[in-house]
Backbone as XML, in Angstrom:
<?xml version="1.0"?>
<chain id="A" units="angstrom">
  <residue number="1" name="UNK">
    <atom name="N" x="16.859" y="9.517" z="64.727"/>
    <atom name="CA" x="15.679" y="10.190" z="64.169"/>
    <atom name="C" x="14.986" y="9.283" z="63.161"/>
  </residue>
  <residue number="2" name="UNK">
    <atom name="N" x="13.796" y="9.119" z="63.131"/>
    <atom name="CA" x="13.251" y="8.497" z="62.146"/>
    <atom name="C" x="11.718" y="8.841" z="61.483"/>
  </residue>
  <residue number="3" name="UNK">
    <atom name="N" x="11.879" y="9.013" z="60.230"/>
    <atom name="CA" x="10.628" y="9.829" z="59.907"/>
    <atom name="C" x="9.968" y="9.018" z="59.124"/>
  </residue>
  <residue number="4" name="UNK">
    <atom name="N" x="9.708" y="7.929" z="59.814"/>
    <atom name="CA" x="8.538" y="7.279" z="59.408"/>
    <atom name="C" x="7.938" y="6.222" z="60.100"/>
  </residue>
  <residue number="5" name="UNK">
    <atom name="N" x="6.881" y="5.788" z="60.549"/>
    <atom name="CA" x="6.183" y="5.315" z="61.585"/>
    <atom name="C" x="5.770" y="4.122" z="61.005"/>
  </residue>
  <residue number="6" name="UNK">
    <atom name="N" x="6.476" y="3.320" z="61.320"/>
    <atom name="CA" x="5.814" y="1.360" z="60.923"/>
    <atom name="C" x="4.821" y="1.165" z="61.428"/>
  </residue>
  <residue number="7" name="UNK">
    <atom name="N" x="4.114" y="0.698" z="60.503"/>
    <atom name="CA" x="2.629" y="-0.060" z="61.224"/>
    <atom name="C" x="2.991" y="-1.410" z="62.010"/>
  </residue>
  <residue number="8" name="UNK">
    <atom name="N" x="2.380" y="-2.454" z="62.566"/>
    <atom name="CA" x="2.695" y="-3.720" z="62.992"/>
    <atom name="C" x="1.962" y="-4.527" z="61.703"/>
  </residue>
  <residue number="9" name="UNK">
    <atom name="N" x="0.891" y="-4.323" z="61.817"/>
    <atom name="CA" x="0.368" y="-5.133" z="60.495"/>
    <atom name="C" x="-0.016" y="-4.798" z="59.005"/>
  </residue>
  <residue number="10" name="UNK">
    <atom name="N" x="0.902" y="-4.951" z="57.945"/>
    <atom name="CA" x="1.315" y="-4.432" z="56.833"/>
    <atom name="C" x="0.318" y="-4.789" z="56.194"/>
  </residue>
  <residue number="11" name="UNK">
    <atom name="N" x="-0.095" y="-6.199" z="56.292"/>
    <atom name="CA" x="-0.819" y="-6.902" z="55.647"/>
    <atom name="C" x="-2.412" y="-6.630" z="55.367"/>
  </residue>
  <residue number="12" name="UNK">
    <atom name="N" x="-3.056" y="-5.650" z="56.532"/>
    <atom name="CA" x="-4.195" y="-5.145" z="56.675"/>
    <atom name="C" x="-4.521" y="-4.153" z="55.601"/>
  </residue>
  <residue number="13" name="UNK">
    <atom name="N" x="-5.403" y="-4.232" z="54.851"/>
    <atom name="CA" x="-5.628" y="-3.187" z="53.742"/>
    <atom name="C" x="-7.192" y="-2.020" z="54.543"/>
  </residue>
  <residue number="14" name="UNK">
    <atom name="N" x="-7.080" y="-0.832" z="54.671"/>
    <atom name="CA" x="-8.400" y="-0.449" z="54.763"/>
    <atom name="C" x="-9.218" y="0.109" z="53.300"/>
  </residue>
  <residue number="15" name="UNK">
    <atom name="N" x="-10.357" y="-0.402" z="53.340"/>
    <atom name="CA" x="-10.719" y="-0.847" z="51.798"/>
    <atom name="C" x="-11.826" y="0.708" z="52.343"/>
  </residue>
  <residue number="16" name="UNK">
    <atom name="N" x="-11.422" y="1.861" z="51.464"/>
    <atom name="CA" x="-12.445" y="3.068" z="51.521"/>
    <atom name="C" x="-13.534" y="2.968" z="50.255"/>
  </residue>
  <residue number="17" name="UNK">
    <atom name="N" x="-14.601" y="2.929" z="51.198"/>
    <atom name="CA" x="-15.722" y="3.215" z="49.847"/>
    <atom name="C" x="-15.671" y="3.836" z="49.068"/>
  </residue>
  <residue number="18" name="UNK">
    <atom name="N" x="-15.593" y="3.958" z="47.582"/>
    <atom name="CA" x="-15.505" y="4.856" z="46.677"/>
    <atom name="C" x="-16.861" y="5.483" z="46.718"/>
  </residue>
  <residue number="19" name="UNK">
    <atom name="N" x="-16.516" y="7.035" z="46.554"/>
    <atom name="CA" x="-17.690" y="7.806" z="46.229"/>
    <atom name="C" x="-18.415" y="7.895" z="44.965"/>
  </residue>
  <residue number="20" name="UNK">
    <atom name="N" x="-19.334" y="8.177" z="44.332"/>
    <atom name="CA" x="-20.322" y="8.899" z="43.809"/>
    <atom name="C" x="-19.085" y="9.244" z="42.577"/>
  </residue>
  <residue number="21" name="UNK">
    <atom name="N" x="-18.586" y="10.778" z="42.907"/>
    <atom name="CA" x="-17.848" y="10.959" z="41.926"/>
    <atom name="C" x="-16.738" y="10.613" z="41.435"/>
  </residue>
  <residue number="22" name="UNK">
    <atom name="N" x="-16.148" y="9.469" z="42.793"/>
    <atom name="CA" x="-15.058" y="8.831" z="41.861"/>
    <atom name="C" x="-15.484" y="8.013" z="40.820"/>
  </residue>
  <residue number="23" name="UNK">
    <atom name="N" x="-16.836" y="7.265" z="41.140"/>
    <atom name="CA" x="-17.106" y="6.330" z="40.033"/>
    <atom name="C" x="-18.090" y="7.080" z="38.573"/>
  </residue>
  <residue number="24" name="UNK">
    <atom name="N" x="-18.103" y="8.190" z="38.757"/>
    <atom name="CA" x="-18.427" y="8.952" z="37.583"/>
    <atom name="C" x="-17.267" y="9.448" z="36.775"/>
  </residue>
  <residue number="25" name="UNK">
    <atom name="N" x="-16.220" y="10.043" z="37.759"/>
    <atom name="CA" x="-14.985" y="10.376" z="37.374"/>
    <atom name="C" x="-14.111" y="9.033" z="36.417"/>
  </residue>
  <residue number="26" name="UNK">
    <atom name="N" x="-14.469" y="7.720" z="37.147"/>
    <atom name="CA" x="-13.790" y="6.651" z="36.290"/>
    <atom name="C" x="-14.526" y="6.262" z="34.947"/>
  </residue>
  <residue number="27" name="UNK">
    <atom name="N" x="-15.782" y="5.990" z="34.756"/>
    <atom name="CA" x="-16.702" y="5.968" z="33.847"/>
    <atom name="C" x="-16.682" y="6.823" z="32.947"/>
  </residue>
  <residue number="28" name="UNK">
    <atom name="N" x="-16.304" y="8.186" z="33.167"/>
    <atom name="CA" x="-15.652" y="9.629" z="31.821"/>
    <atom name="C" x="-14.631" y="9.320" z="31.465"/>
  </residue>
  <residue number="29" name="UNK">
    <atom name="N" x="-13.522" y="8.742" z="31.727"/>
    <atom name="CA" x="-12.158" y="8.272" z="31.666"/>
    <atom name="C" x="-12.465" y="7.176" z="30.498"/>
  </residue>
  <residue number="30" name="UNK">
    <atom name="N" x="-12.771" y="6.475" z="31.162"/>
    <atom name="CA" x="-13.261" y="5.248" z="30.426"/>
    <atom name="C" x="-13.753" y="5.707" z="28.499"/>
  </residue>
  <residue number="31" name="UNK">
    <atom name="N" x="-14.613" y="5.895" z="29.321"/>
    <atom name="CA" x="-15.158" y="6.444" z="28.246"/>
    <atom name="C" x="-15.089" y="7.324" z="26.948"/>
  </residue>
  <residue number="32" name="UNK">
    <atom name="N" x="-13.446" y="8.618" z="28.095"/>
    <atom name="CA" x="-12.989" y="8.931" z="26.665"/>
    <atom name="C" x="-11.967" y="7.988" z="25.587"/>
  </residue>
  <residue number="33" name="UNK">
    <atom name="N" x="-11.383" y="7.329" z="26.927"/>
    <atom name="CA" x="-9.931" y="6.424" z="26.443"/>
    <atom name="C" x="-10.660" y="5.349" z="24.900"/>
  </residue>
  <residue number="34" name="UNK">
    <atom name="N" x="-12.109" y="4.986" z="25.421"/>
    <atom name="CA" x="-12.861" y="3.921" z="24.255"/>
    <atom name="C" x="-13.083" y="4.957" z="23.209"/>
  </residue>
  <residue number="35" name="UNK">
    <atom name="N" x="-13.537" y="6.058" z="23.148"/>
    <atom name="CA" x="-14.602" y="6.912" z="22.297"/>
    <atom name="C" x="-12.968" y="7.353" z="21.495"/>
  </residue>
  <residue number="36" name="UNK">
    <atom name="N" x="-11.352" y="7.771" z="22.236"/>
    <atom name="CA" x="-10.262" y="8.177" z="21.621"/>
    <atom name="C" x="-10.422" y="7.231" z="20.856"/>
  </residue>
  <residue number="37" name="UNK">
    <atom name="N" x="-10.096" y="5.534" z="21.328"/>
    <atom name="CA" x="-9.816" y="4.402" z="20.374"/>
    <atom name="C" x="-10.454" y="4.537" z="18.929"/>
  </residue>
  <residue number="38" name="UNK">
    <atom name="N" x="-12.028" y="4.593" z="19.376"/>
    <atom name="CA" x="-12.553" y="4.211" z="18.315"/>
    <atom name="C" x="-12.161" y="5.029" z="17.226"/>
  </residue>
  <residue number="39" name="UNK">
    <atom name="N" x="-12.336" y="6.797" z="17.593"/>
    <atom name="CA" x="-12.185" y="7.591" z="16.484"/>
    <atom name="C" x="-10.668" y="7.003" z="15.660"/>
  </residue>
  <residue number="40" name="UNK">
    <atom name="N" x="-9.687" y="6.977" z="16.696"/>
    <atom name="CA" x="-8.334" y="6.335" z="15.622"/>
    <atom name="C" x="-8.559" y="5.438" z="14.577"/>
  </residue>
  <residue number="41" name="UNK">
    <atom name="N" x="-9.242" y="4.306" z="15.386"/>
    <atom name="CA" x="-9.449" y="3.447" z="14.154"/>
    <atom name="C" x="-10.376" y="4.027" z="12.910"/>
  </residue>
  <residue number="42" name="UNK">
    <atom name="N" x="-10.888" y="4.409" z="13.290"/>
    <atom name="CA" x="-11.701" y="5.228" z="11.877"/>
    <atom name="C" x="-11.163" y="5.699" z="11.151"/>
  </residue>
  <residue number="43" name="UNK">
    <atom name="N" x="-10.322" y="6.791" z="11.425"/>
    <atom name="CA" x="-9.340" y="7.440" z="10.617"/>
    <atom name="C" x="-8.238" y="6.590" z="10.356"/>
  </residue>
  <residue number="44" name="UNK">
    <atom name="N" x="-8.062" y="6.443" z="11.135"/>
    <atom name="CA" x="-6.714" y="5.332" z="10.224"/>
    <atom name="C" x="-6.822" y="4.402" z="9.360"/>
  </residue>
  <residue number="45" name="UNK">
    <atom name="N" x="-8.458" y="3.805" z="9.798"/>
    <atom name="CA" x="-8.664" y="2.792" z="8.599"/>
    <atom name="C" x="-9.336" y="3.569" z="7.113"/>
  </residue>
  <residue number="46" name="UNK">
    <atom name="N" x="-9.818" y="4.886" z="7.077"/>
    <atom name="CA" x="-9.968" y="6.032" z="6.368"/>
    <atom name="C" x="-8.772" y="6.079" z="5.994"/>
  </residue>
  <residue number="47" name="UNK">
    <atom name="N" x="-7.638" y="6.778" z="6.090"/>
    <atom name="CA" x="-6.565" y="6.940" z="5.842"/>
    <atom name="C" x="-5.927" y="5.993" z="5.114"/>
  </residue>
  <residue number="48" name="UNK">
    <atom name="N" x="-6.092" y="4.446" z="5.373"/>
    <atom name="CA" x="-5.502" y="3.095" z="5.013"/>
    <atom name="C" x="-6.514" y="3.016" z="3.576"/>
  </residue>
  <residue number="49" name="UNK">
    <atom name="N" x="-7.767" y="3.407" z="3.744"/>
    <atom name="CA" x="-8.382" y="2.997" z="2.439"/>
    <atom name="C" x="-8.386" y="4.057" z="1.075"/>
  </residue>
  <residue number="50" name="UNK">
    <atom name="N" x="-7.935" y="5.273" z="1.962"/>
    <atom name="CA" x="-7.434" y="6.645" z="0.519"/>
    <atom name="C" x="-6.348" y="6.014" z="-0.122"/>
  </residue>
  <residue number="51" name="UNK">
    <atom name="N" x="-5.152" y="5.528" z="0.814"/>
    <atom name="CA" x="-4.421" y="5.319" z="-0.050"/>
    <atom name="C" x="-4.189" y="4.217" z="-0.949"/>
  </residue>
  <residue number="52" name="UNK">
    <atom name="N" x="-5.122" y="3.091" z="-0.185"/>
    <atom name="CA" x="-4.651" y="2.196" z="-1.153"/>
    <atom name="C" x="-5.616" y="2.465" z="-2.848"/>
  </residue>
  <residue number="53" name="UNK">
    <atom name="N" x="-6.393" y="2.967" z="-2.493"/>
    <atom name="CA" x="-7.583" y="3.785" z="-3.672"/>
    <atom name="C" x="-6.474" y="4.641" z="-4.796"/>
  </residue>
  <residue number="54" name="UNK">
    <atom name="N" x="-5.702" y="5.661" z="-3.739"/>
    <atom name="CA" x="-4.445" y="6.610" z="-4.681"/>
    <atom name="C" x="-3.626" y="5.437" z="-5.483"/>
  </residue>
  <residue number="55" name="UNK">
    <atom name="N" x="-3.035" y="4.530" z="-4.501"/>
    <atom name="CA" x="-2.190" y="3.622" z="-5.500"/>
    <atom name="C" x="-2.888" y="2.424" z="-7.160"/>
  </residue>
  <residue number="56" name="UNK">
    <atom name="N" x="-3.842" y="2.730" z="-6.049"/>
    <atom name="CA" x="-4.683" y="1.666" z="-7.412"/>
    <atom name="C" x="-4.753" y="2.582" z="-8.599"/>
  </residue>
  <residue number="57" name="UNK">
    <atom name="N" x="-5.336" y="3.950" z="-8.079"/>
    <atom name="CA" x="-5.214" y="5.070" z="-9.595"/>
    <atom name="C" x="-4.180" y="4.937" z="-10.667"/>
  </residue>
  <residue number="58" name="UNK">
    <atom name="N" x="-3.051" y="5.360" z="-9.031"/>
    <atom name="CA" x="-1.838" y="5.747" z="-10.022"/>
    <atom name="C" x="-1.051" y="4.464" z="-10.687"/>
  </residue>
  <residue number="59" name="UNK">
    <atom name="N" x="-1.004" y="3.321" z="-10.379"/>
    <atom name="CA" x="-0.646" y="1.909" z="-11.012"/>
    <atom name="C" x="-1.481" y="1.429" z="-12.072"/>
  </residue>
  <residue number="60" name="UNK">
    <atom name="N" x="-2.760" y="1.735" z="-12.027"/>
    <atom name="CA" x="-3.583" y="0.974" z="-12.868"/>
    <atom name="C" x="-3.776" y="1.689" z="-13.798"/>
  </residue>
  <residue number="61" name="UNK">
    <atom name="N" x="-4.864" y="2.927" z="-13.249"/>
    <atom name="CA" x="-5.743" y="3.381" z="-14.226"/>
    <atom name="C" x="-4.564" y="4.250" z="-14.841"/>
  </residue>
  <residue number="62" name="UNK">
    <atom name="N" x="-4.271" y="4.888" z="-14.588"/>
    <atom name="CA" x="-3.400" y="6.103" z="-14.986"/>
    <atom name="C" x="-2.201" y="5.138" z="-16.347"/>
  </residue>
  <residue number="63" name="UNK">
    <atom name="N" x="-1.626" y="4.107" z="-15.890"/>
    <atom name="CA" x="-0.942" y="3.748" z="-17.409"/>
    <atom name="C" x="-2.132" y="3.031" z="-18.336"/>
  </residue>
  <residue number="64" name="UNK">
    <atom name="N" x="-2.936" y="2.727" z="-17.826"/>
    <atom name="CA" x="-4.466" y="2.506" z="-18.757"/>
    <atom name="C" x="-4.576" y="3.779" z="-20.026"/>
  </residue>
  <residue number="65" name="UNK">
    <atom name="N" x="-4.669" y="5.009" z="-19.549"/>
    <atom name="CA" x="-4.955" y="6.189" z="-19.868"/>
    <atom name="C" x="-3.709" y="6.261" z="-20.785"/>
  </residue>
  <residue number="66" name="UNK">
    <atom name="N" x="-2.912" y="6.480" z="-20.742"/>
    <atom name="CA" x="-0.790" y="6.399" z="-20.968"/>
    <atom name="C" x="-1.471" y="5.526" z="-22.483"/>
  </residue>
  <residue number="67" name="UNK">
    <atom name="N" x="-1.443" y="4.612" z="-22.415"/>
    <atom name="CA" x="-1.559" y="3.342" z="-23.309"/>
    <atom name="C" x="-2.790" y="3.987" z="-24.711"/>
  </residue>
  <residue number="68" name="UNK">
    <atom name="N" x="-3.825" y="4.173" z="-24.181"/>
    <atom name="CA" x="-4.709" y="4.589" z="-24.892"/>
    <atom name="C" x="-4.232" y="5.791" z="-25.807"/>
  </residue>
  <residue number="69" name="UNK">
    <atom name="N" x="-3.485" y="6.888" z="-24.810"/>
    <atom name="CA" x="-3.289" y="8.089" z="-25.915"/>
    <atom name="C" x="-1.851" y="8.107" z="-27.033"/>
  </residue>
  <residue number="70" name="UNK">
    <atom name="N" x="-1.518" y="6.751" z="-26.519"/>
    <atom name="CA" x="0.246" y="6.619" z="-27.032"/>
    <atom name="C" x="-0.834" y="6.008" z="-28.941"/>
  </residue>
  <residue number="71" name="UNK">
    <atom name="N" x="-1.637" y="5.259" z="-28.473"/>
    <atom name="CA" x="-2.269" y="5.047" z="-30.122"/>
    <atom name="C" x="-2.925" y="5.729" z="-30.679"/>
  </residue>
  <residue number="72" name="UNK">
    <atom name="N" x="-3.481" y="7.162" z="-30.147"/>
    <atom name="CA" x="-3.953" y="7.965" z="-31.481"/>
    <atom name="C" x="-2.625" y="8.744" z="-31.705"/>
  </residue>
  <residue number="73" name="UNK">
    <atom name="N" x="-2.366" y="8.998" z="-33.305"/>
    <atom name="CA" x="-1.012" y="9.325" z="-34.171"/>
    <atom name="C" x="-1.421" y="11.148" z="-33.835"/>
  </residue>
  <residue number="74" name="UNK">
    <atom name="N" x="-0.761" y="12.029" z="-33.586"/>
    <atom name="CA" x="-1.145" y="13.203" z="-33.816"/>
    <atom name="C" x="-0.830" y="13.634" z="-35.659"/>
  </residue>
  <residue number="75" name="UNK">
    <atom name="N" x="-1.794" y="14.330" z="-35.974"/>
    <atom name="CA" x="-1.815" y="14.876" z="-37.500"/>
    <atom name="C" x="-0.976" y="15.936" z="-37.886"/>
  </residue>
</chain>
């Protein structure tokens, strides 16, 4: 028994015209996979620039502030 039918020539490709909506269908694809990318990078580079903004606060300014109130004497 054998359930599957060999061709003789393997090597022959039949090349089917793509339709209409496959190549609209690939072009939306496309298109979301670039439009996903981009938004990531946005946000992430958003994300990358809050924090390094939070750390600069809390390292810099914030013992800036520390320093200043340690020299007025309370009365």
């Amino acid at each position: 028994m054998t359930f599957f039918k060999f061709r003789r020539n393997k090597n022959v490709r039949v090349i089917k015209p793509r339709s209409r909506m496959d190549r609209i269908w690939t072009m939306l694809s496309w298109a979301c996979k670039i439009g996903f990318l981009v938004w990531l990078y946005v946000h992430l580079s958003e994300i990358l620039i809050t924090a390094i903004l939070a750390l600069a606060v809390w390292y810099v300014l914030l013992p800036l502030l520390r320093k200043n109130k340690r020299g007025v004497r309370p009365r």
